[in-house]
C-alpha beads as a LAMMPS data file, in Angstrom:
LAMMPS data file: protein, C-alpha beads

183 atoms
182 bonds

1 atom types
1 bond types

-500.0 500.0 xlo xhi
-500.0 500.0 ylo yhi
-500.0 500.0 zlo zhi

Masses

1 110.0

Atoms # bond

1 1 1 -61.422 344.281 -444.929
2 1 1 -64.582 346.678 -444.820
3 1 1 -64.026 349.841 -446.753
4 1 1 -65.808 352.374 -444.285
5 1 1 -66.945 355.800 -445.487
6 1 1 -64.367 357.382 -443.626
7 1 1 -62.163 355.483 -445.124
8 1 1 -63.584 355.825 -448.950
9 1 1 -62.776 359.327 -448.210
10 1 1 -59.416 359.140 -447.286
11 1 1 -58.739 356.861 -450.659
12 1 1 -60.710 359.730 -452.563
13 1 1 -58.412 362.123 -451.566
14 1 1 -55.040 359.802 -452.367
15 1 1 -57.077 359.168 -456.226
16 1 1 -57.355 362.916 -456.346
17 1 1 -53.759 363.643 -456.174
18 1 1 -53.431 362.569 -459.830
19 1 1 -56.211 364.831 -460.819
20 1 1 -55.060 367.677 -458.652
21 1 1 -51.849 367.527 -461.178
22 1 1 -53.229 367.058 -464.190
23 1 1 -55.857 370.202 -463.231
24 1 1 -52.191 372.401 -462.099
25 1 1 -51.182 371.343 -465.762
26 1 1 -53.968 372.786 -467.648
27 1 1 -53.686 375.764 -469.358
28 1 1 -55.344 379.046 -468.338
29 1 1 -58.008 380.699 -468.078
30 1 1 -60.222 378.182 -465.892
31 1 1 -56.978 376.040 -464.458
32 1 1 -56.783 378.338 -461.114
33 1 1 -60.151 377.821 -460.271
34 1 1 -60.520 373.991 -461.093
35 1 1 -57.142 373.605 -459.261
36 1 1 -58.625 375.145 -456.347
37 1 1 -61.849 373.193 -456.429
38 1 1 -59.578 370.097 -456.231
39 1 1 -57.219 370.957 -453.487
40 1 1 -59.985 372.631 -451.207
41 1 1 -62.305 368.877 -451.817
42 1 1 -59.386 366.998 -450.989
43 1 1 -59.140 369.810 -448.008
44 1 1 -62.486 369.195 -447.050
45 1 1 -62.166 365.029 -446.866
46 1 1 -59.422 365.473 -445.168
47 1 1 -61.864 366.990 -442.010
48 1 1 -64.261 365.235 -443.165
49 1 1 -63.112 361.274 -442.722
50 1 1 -61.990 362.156 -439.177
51 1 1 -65.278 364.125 -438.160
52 1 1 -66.905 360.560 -439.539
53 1 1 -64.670 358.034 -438.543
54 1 1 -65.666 359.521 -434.594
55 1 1 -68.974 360.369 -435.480
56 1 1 -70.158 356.740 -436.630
57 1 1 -67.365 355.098 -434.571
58 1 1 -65.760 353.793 -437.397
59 1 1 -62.317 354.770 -436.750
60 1 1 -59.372 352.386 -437.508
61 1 1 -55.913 350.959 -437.688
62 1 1 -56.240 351.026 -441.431
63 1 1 -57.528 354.565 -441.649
64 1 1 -55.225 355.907 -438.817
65 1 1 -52.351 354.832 -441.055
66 1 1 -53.695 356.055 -444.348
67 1 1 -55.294 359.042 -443.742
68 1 1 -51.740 361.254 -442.416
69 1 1 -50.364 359.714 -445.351
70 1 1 -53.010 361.468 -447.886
71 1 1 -52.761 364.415 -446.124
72 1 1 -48.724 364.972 -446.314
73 1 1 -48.858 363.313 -450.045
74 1 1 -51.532 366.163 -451.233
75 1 1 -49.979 369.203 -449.593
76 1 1 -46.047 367.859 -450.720
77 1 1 -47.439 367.694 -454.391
78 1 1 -49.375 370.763 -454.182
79 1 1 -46.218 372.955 -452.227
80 1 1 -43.634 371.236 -455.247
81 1 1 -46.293 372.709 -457.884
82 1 1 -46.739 375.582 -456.006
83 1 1 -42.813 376.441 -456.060
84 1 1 -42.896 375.342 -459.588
85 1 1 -45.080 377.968 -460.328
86 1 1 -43.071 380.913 -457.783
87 1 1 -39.915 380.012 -457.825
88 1 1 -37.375 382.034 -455.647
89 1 1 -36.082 380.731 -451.999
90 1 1 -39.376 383.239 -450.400
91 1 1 -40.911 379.758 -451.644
92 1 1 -38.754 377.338 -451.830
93 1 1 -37.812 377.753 -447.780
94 1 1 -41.588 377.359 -446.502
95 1 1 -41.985 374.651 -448.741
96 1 1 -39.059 373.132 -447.180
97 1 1 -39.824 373.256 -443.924
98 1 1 -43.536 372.013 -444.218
99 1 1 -42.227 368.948 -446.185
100 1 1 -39.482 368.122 -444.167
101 1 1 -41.016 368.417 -441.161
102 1 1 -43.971 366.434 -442.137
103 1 1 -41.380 363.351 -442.908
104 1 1 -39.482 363.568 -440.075
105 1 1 -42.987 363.820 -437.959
106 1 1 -43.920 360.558 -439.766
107 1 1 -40.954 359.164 -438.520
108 1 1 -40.950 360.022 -435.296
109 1 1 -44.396 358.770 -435.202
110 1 1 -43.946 355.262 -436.825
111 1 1 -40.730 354.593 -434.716
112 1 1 -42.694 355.982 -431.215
113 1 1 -45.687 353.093 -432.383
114 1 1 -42.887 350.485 -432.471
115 1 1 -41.630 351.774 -428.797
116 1 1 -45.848 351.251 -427.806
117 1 1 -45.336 354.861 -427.002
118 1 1 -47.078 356.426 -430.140
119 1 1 -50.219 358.419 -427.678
120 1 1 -47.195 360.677 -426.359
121 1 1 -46.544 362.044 -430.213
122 1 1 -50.783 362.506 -430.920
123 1 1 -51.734 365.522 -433.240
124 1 1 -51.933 368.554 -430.954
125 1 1 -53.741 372.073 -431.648
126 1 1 -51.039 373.258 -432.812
127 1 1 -50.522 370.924 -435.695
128 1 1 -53.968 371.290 -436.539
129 1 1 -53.991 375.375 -436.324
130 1 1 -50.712 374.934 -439.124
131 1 1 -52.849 372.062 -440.528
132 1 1 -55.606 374.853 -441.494
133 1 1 -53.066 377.819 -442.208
134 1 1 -50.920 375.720 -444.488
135 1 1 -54.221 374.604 -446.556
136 1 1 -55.847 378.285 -446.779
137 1 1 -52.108 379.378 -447.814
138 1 1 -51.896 376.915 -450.445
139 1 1 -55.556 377.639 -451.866
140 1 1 -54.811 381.144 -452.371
141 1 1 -51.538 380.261 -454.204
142 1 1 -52.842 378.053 -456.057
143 1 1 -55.576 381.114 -457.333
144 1 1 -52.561 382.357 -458.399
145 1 1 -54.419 386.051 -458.887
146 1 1 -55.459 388.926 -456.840
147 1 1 -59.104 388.523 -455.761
148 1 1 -61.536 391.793 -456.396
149 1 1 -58.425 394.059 -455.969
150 1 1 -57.428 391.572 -452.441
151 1 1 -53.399 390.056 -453.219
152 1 1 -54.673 387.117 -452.564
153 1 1 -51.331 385.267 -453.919
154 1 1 -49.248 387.502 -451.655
155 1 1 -51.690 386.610 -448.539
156 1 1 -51.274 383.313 -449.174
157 1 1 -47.252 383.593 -449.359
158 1 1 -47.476 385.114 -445.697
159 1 1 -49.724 382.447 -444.835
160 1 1 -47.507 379.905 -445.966
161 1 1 -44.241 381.489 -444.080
162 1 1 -46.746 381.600 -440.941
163 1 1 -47.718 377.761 -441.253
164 1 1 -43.807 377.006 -441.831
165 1 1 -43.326 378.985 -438.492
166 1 1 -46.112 376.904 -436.789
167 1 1 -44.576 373.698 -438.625
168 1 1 -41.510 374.148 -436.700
169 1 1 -43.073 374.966 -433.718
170 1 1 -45.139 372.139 -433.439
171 1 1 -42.175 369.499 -434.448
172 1 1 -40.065 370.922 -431.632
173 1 1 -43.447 369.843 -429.251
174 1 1 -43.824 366.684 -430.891
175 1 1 -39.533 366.049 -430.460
176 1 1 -39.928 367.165 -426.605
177 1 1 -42.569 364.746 -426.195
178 1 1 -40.841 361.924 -427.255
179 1 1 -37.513 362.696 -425.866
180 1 1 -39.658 363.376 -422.330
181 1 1 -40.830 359.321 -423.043
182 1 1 -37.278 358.301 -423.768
183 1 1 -35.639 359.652 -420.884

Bonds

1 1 1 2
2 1 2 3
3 1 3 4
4 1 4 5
5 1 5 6
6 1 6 7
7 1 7 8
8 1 8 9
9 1 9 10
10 1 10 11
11 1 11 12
12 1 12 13
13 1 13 14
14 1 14 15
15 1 15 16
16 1 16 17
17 1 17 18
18 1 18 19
19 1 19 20
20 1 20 21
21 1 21 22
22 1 22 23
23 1 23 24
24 1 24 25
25 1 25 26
26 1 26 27
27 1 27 28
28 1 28 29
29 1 29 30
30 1 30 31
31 1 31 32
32 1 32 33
33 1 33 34
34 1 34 35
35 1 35 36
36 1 36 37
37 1 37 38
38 1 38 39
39 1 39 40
40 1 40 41
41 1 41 42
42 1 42 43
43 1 43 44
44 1 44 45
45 1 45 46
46 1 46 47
47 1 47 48
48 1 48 49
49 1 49 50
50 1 50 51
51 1 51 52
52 1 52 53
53 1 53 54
54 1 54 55
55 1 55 56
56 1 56 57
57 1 57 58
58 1 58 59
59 1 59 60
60 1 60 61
61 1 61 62
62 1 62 63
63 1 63 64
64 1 64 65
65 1 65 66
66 1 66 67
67 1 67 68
68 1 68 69
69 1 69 70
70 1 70 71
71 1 71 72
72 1 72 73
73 1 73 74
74 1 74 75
75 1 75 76
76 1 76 77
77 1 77 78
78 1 78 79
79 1 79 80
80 1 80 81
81 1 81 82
82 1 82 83
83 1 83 84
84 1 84 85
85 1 85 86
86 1 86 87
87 1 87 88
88 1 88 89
89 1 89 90
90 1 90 91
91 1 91 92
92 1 92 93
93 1 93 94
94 1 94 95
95 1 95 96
96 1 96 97
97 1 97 98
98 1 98 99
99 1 99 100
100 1 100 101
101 1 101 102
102 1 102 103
103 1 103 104
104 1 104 105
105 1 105 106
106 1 106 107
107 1 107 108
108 1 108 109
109 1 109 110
110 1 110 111
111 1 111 112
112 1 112 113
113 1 113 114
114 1 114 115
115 1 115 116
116 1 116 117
117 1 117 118
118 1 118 119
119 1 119 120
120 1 120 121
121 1 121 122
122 1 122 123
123 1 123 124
124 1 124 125
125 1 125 126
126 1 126 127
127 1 127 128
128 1 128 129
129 1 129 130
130 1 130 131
131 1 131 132
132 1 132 133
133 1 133 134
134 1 134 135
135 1 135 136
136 1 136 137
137 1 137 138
138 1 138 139
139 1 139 140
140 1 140 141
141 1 141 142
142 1 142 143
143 1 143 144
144 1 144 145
145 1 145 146
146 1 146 147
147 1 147 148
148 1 148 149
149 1 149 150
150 1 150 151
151 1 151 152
152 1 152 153
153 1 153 154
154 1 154 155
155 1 155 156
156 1 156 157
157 1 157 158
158 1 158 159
159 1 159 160
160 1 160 161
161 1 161 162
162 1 162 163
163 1 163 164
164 1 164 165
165 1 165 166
166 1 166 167
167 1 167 168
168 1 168 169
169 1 169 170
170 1 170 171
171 1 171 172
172 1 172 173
173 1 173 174
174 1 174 175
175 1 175 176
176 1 176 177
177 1 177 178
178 1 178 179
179 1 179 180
180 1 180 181
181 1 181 182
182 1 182 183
């Protein structure tokens, strides 16, 4: 098999997910900011390896696969960190939601490819508008401090609760889809 650079980019991200936790696990003062470098590269590969993989028509089965998998791997270790880090339910719930939802997704997904009806469950604009909230949300947790006088850790907490909104939102259309192909 061919690595393509879309898909070097999607691995990247996966081998970053180590780092990302080691960085969380560093003590202050420099630990937001590194932490935040990571997540928001592994962010930015993320849009990246798709904007590529269409670009230079290099999209594939292999890549397909692998790159939702990176993406729900890096946000469920960074949201588990993240209510490491705030605990109380005001982050535990969101976190919740965007996790579970993002497994039961996946299998709705994998079990619509074995039907040959997998096209009927594609990413929407609304997954990708809570695709964007839920990563800006978790940046400005993981700052973890307010920003030239700007909360930026209580932003991001509202940010989060919006994506989780959006997250359920967007499972209900991807549910209604399928159940449309199954009846």
């Amino acid at each position: 098999m061919v690595v393509t650079l879309p898909t070097a980019l999607t691995l990247l991200r996966i081998a970053l997910i180590p780092v990302f936790g080691l960085c969380f696990l560093l003590p202050p003062p420099w630990t937001n900011w590194l932490t935040v470098a990571v997540f928001a590269l592994a962010a930015i590969t993320d849009w990246l390896d798709g904007y590529l993989a269409r670009r230079l028509g290099q999209s594939s089965d292999f890549g397909a696969f692998l790159d939702p998998v990176a993406d729900k791997l890096m946000v469920a270790v960074a949201l588990v960190a993240l209510v490491s880090v705030y605990p109380g339910l005001w982050m535990a719930i969101p976190a919740a939601v965007i996790i579970g939802r993002e497994i039961a997704v996946s299998a709705l997904r994998e079990w619509m490819a074995e039907i040959g009806k997998r096209a009927s469950v594609a990413v929407n604009q609304v997954g990708k508008l809570k695709t964007v909230a839920q990563m800006a949300a978790i940046i400005m947790l993981l700052y973890r401090e307010p920003l030239l006088g700007v909360p930026v850790p209580e932003i991001g907490v509202a940010l989060l609760w919006f994506s989780a909104l959006l997250t359920l939102y967007s499972a209900y259309i991807y549910l209604r889809a399928a159940l449309r192909v199954l009846d």
